[in-house]
N, C-alpha and C positions, 0 to 999 in steps of 0.2 A: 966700731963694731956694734955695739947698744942701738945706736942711732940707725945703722941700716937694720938692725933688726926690727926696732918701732917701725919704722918707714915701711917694712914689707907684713907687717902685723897691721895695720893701720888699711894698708891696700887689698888686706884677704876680707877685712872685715869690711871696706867698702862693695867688693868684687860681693862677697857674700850677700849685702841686703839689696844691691842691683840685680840680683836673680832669684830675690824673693816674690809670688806673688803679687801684681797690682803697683809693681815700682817701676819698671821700665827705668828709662834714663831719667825722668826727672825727679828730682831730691821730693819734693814738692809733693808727689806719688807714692811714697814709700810705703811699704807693707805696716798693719799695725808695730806701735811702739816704734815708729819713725820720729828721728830725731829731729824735724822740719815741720810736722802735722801746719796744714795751709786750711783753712776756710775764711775766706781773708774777706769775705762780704756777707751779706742776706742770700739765704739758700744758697751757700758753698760757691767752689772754686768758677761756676758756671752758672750760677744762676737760675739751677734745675733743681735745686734738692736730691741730688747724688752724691753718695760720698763717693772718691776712688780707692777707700778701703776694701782690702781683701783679707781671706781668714778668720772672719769673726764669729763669736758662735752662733752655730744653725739651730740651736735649739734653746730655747728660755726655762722648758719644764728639765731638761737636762742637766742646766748650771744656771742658776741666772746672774744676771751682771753681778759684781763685788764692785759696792763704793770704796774707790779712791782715796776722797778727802771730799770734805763741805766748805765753802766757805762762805762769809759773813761781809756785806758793806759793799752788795752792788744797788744799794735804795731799792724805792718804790719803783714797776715798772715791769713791762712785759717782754720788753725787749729782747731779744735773742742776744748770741755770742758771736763773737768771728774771732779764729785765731791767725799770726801770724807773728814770725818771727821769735817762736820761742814765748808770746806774752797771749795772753787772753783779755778781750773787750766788751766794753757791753754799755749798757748807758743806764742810767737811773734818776731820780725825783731825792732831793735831799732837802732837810727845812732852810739851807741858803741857795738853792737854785741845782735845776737838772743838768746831770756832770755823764765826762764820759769817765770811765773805771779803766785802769789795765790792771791786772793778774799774771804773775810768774805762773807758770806750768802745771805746778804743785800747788796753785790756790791762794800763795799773796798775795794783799793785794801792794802796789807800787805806787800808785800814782791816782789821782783823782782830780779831772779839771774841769769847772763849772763853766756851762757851755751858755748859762743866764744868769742871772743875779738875784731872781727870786724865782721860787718852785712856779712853775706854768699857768698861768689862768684855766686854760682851755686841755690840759693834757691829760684831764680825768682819770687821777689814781692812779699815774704813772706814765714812764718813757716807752716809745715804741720802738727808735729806730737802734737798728744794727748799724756798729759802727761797717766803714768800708775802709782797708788796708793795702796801701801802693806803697811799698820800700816802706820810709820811715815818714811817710806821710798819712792820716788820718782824719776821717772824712767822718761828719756826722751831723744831724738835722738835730734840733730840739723842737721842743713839743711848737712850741709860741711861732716857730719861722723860723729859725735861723740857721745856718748851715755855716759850719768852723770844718779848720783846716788847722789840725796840730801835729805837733812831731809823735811822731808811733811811742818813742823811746823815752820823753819823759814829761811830754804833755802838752811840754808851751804851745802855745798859741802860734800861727803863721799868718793864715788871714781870716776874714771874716764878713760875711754877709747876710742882711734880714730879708727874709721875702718882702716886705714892706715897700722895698726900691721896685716889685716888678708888680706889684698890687695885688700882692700874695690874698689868695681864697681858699679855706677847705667848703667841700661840698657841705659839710657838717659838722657839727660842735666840738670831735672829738682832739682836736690837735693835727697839725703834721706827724703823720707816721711813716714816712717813707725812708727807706735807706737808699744813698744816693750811689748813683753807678759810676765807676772811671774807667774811662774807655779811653787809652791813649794818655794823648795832650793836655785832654779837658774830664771835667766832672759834670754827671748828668743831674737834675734835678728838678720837681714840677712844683714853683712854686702856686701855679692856678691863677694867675690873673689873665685878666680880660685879654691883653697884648702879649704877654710869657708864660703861657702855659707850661711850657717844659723849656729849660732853659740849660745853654751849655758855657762853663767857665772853666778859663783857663787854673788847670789843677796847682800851677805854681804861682798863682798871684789872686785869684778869685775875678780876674776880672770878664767881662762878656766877651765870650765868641761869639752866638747868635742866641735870639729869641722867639720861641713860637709861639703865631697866636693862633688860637683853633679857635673854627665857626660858632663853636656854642652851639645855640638849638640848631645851627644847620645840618649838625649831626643827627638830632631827632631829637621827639618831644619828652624822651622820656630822661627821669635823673635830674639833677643840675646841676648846673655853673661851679667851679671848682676843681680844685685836686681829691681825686679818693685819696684812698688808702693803701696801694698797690704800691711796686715797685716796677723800674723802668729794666726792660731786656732789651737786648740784641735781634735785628731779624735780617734776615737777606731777601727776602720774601719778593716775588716779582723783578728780582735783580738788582735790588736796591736798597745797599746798607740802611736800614732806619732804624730807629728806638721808637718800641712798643711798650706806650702804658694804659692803665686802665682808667681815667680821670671822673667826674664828675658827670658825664654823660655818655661815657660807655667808653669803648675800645679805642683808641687813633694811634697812627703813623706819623711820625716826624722824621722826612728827611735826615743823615745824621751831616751830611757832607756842610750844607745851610741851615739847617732849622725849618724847612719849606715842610710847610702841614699838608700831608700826603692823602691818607683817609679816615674813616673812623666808622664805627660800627656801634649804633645806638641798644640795640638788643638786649641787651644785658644790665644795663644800666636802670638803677633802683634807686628811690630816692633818700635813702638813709644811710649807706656805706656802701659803697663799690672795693674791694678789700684783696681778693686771692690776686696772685701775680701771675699774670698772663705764660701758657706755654707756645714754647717756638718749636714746630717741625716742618725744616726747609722752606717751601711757600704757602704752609699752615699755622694758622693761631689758636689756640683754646683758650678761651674762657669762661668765666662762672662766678657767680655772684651769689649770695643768698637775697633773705627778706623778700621770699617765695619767688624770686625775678627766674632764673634756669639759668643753662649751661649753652654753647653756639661752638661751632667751628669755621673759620674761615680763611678763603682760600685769597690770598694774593697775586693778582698777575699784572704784567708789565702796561700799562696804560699813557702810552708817546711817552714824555720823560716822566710820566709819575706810575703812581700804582694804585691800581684800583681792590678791592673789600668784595665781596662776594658773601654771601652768606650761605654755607655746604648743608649744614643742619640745625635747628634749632631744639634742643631739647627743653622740656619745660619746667619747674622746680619740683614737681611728684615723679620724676623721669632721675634730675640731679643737678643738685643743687649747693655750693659746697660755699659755707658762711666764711671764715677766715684763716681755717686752714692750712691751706696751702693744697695743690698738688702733684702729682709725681707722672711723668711720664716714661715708658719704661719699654723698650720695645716693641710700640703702636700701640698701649694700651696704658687707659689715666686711670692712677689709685688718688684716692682722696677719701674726704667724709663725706657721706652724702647727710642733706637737711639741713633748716637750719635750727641753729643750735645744738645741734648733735653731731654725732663724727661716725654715722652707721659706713664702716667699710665696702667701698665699693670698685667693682673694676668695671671700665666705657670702651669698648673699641673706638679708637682715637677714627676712625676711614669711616666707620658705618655710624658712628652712637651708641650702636647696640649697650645695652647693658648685660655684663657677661655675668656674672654674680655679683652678690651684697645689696646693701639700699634696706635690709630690713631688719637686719643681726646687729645687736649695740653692740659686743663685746663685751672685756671687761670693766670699761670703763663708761661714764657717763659726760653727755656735754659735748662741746665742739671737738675737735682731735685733729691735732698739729701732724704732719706725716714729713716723714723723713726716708729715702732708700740708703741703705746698704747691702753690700755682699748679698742680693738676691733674696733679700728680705727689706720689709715695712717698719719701718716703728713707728706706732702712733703713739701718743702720748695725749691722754684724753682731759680736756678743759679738769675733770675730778683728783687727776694729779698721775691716774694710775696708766704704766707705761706698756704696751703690749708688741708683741712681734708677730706679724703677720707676713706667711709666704705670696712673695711679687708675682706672682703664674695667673695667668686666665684658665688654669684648670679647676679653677674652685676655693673659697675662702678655708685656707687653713690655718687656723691660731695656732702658732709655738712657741706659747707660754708668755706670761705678762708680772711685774712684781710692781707693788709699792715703793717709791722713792722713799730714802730716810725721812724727809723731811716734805710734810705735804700744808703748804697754809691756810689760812680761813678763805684766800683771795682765788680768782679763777685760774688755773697754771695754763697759761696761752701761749709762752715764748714758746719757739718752734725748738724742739731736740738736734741736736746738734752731731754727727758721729765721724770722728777724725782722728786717724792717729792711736787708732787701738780702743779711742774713749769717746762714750755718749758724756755728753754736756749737759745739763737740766736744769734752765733758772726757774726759778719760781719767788719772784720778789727779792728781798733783798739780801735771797741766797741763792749759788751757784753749788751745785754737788758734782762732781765727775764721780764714770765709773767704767769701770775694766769690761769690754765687752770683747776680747780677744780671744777667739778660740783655742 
């Protein structure tokens, strides 16, 4: 009798949170304080910087977020978080080599496994990438080259590979910062050489599927040779699955079926950091660079078996211009920072360019500014530490309300904000604070 009463206690309370806002059937979707919270990559579940939380609060001057917990011994590094499975990830710089971290829920940490054996030559005051999270498998680049494959749950090692084998290049001094993509079978990843540009391996062994080499200058004169700092998305674009990254000489298409290098769109491309992660809508791309280069839109269509790049608009960097960021697409219309070095809010009609508002208002914070959407609001989170809530609408920039994180350090706060499962995420070096942003 006990037992069928659990059992039908157990199913009110399932039936209950499957009809709560924003959960639909999958566990994965759950309303805040979901017992699965998923952002299991670089910019969430999709690769847009969306959360699929629902319910949180509409107003910052009203209540603002209440810290959670802080915790301590994610290293040196800018690196963002992914969760999955109940644990939290991240990567960091430690004095015997840069490690990936996992974190129980509540801010332990569990596990810590070095992903090199001395801190990075080249990874300049820290880690960049987000780990990526498939089952109990975990995917993560280090500063130097190298891309590991370890168990989600307690670390070990699986396999392992140096970009070195593909004649790994960054455009610039700053490290590999790329979080890598798995799609399927295989894991994506750009190590920038001459012959593998962007390369696909098999996600249970590391070994090649295929190789892309892209033209180089035959894309255009401007930028060079190498991997930016971007992340690799999904596109259908012109009818043809491809992976879109932004490398060293501007935007390209890699077939995803072969690796067959499709187009590429120079525009954009500057010669110091090529950085935000390209958006996808339908048979359109947006991108944006800073170090004064601007912003483009491009339109994909079917070209006999390939896909041809088009250029719809180009906007200039006094127009928008968004340093490393990141931005949101929301509707048909892109929130981001505009300038560089700065995070001044601003909304672009994604069809026209238009600039609908922002580009001149700092807010209240100073510096670049990381953006994140939720529940029909913004959060930036400005390079100065201080976190603000901005409504998503083309009807006009409205701030509602922004507070100081406990913990603000001497270094720039870059990792992007994180909001899943009831809780904003906030590393800033080699501390991680959650906080309650549930309305």
């Amino acid at each position: 009798m006990r037992s069928q009463i659990l059992i039908g206690a157990v199913f009110c309370l399932y039936s209950l949170l499957t009809l709560l806002p924003g959960s639909a059937a999958d566990p994965e979707k759950l309303s805040p304080g979901s017992l699965v919270p998923s952002w299991p990559q670089w910019r969430g579940p999709n690769r847009d910087e969306i959360s699929p939380d629902r319910g949180l609060l509409k107003d910052w001057n009203q209540r603002a977020p209440q810290r959670v917990w802080i915790a301590d011994g994610m290293g040196r590094g800018y690196a963002g978080v992914s969760l999955a499975g109940g644990k939290v990830y991240t990567t960091g710089d430690f004095p015997d080599g840069q490690a990936v971290v996992a974190l129980s829920i509540d801010g332990k940490v569990l596990w810590s496994k070095r992903m090199t054996e001395a801190a990075p030559k080249h990874s300049k005051d820290g880690s960049r990438c987000t780990p990526s999270i498939d089952g109990n498998l975990l995917f993560a680049i280090a500063s130097s080259g190298k891309i590991v494959c370890l168990k989600a749950d307690s670390g070990e090692e699986v396999w392992s590979r140096d970009f070195k084998e593909f004649g790994g290049q960054m455009m610039s001094g700053w490290g590999f910062s790329e979080s890598p993509l798995v799609d399927g079978d295989r894991v994506l990843c750009t190590p920038g050489g001459a012959d593998a540009m962007v390369v696909a391996l098999d996600k249970l062994t590391g070994k090649d599927i295929w190789k892309c080499k892209v033209p180089g200058t035959d894309i255009g004169p401007k930028g060079k040779d190498g991997a930016g700092y971007s992340g690799i998305v999904i596109s259908n674009g012109g009818g043809v699955k491809q992976y879109v990254q932004l490398i060293g000489r501007g935007v390209v298409g890699v077939r995803a079926s072969d690796g067959k290098y499709l187009w590429g769109y120079n525009g954009v491309a500057n010669k110091t950091a090529n950085i935000s992660t390209p958006l996808v809508s339908g048979d359109y791309i947006f991108c944006s660079t800073g170090y004064q280069t601007g912003s483009a839109l491009i339109k994909l269509s079917q070209d006999g078996e390939g896909v041809k790049a088009q250029e719809k608009y180009f906007l200039d960097a006094t127009k928008l211009q968004n340093h490393h960021g990141g931005m949101v697409l929301k509707d048909g219309y892109v929130y981001c920072g505009h300038k560089h070095n700065n995070g001044l809010p601003i909304c672009v009609e994604l069809a026209s360019g238009k600039v609908v508002w922002g580009g001149e208002e700092r807010g209240p914070g100073s510096g670049s500014a990381a953006v994140t959407y939720a529940d029909g609001n913004l959060i930036f989170r400005y390079e100065s530490g201080e976190v603000a809530l901005i409504e998503a609408s083309p009807s006009g920039y409205k701030l509602k309300g922004s507070f100081k994180p406990e913990f603000i350090g001497r270094e720039k706060c870059w990792a992007h904000p994180v909001v899943i499962g009831g809780r904003l995420y906030l590393r800033d070096q080699d501390k991680l604070m959650c906080y309650d942003v549930r309305g």
